[in-house]
C-alpha positions, -999 to 999 in steps of 0.1 A, spaced: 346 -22 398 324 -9 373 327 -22 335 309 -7 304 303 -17 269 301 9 239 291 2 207 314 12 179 301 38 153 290 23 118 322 30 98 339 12 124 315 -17 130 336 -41 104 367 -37 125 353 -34 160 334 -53 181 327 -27 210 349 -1 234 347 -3 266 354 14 303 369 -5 336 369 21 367 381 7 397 375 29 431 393 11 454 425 27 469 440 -1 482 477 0 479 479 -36 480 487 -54 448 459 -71 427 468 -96 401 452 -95 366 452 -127 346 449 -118 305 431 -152 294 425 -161 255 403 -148 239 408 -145 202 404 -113 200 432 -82 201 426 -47 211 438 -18 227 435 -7 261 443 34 274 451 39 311 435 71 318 443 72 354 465 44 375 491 21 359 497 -15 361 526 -37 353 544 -71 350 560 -96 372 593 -78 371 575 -48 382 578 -31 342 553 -5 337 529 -13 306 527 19 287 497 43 291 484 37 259 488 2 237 478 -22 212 478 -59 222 478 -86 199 463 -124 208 469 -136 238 482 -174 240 507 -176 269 492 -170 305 509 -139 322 505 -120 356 498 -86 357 492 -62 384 477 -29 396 469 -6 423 448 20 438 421 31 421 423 32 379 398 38 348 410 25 318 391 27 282 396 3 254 386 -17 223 374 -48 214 385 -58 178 374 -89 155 399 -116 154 409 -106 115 408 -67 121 442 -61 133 462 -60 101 433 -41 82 433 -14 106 472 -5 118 484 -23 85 515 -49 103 510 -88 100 490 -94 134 514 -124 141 538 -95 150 520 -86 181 510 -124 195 514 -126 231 527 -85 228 521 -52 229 531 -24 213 531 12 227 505 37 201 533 64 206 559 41 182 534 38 156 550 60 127 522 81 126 527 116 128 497 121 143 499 98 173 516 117 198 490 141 196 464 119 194 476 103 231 476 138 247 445 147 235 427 119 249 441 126 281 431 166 284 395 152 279 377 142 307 337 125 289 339 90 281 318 100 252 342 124 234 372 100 245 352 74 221 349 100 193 387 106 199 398 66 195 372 67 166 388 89 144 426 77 152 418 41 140 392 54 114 427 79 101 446 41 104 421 28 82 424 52 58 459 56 55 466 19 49 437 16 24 435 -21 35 398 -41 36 392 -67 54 401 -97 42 372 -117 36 385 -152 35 398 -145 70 369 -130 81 341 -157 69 369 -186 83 375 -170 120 333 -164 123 328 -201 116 357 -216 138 336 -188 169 301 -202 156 313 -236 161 332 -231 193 361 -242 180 348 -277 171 346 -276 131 366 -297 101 394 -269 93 399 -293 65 364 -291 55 368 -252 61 396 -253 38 378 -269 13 352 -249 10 372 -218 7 392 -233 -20 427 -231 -4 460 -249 -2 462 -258 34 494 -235 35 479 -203 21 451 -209 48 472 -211 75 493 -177 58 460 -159 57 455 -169 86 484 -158 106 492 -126 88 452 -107 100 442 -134 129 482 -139 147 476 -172 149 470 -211 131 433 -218 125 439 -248 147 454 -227 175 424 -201 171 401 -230 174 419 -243 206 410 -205 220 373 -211 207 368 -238 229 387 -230 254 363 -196 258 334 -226 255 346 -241 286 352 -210 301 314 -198 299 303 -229 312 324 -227 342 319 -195 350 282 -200 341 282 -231 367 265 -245 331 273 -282 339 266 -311 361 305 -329 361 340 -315 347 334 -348 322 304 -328 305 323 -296 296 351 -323 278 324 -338 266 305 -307 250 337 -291 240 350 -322 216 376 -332 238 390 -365 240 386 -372 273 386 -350 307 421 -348 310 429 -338 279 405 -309 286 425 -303 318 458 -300 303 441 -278 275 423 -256 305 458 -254 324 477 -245 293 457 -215 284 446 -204 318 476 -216 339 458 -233 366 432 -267 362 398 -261 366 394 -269 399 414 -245 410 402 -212 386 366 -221 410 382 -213 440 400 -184 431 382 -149 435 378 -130 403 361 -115 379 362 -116 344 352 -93 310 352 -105 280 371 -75 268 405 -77 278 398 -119 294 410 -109 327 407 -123 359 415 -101 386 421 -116 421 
């Protein structure tokens, strides 16, 4: 499997983290299961060629949005595939397609029912071209027409609050956060859930849940007791039951299980 980071171009670079490319060349008929983990992030993710689909075998459609991803799910695909998509920023989702992100939590929503005249052709064209380069352009300029349409900025209180909660993996005062921003805790948690999808304290759950992700993945510890520790959990099992919640199987057992994982879309593909 071969995976690729782009860069975005500079109007987009407020919105988007990076795009990126997943081309699998193994024909295998057999059924490989994908494992979206939180992340924080949303995006959008184009199958160009191949098609996977749920646990009662429904097809994902070729082309969607995704918003954050809380509850642990199994997807699947086969044969070979190449699939192109984007990274957002936690906030960007409601600045760029305009809906309250909380609308597309643990969903997805098909770019063809966007009411935008323009999206149907949009879909096709991206399909009749064959360079990864001018498939970028092509994304580029449907979420840079997005942007412009809804004529909504980023919302900076959002923005500044999401950046600290990922700078501290997940371990900060949201009080203190709160505070600092000047906010009732209510409107905070509005904010909040309107452009992120989610609670600041369930964002920062994901934050250090990625934490202890890296560190397992990165073999970046000596005992299980030293990610709890380093992650501001209570004790080991609470960061157990935490691990199991968000990636549906304890620590322990996501070690023994063959996968691999990018960052992009957080799966793990066995």
């Amino acid at each position: 499997m071969k995976f690729e980071r782009i860069p975005p171009c500079e109007p987009l670079r407020e919105y988007v983290q990076y795009f990126w490319t997943l081309v699998s060349d193994d024909a295998s008929l057999a059924p490989r299961a994908l494992g979206p983990l939180a992340d924080g992030c949303p995006g959008i993710v184009i199958q160009l060629s191949g098609t996977f689909y749920d646990d009662v075998s429904t097809m994902l459609p070729q082309a969607f949005v995704y918003g954050q991803t809380i509850k642990r799910t199994s997807l699947y695909v086969t044969g070979k595939f190449k699939w192109v998509g984007v990274c957002f920023y936690p906030h960007a989702l409601k600045s760029v397609f305009g809906f309250n992100a909380s609308e597309l939590t643990d969903g997805c929503l098909d770019l063809n029912e966007l009411k935008i005249n323009a999206t149907t052709a949009f879909t096709e064209h991206l399909f009749e071209v064959k360079e990864i380069g001018n498939q970028i352009d092509i994304i580029s300029e449907f979420l840079l027409a997005h942007i412009s349409r809804y004529k909504s900025q980023i919302e900076p209180i959002t923005r500044y609050a999401s950046k600290e909660i990922i700078k501290a993996n997940g371990s900060i005062s949201l009080k203190e956060l709160q505070r600092q921003l000047n906010l009732s805790e209510r409107t905070f948690e509005r904010k909040f859930e309107q452009h992120v999808g989610i609670s600041p304290k369930l964002f920062s759950r994901v934050c250090r849940f990625q934490r202890s992700l890296y560190q397992l993945k990165n073999n970046n510890y000596s005992l299980l007791s030293d990610i709890a520790f380093d992650g501001g959990y209570t004790d080991q099992s609470h960061f157990i039951r935490t691990f199991k919640e968000f990636a549906g199987c304890s620590p322990y057992e996501f070690q023994k299980q063959p996968y691999q994982a990018f960052s992009d879309f957080s799966v793990m593909i066995k």
